[in-house]
C-alpha positions in Angstrom: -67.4 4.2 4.3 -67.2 7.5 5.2 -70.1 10.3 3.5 -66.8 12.0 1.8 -66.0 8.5 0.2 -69.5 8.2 -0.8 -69.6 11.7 -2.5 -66.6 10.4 -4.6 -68.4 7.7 -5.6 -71.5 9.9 -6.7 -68.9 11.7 -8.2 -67.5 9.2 -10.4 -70.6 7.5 -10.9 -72.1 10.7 -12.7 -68.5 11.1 -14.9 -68.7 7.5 -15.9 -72.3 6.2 -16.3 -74.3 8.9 -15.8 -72.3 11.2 -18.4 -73.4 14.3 -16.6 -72.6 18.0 -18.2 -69.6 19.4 -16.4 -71.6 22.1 -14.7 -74.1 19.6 -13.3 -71.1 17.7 -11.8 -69.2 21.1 -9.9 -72.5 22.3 -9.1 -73.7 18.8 -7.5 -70.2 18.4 -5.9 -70.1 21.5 -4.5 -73.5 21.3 -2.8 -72.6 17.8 -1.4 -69.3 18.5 0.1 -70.3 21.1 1.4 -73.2 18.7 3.3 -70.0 16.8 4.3 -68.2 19.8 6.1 -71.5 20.5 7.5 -71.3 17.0 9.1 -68.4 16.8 10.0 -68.4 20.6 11.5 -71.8 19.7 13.8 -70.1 15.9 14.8 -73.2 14.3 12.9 -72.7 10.6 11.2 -70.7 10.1 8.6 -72.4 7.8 6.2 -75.2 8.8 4.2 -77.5 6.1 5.3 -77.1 7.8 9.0 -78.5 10.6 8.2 -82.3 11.7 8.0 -84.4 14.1 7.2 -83.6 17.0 10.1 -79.7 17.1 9.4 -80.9 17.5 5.9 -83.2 20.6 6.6 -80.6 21.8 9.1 -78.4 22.2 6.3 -80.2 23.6 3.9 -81.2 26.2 6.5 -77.6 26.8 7.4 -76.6 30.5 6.1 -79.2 33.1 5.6 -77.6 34.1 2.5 -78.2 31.2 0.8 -82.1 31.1 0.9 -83.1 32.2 -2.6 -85.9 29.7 -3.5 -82.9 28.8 -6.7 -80.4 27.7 -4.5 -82.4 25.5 -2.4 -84.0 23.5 -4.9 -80.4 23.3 -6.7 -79.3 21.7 -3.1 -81.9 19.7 -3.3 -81.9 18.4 -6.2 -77.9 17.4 -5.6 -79.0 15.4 -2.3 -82.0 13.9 -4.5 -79.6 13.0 -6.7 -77.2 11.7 -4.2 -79.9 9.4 -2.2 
């Protein structure tokens, strides 16, 4: 199963089960796909389980714009989440 497929699943588990608030749900979805672009753009695996800790940093250190202490504790607590 691809990490895109896996997202949806995260996706759907958090609609369903989890009953997250809407906002949690775009903001979590739109962190972790855009982890799966990031994949996908640097040719790194595609499955969740594949991955480890330095493609996760390398992502979170991707644009210099997006370092606010905020915004990297919000991506990280959408890949916590997710794993």
């Amino acid at each position: 199963m691809s990490l895109a497929e896996q997202v949806a699943l995260f996706d759907r588990y958090l609609t369903s089960e989890k009953r997250a608030a809407q906002k949690t749900r775009e903001t979590y979805m739109r962190d972790l796909n855009a982890l799966v672009r990031f994949v996908v753009d640097q040719k790194l695996p595609d499955d969740a389980a594949k991955l480890d800790v330095r493609h996760l940093r390398a992502f979170l250190a991707l644009k210099p714009e997006a370092r606010e202490p905020a915004t990297i504790l919000r991506k990280v607590s959408a890949m916590r989440s997710f794993y």
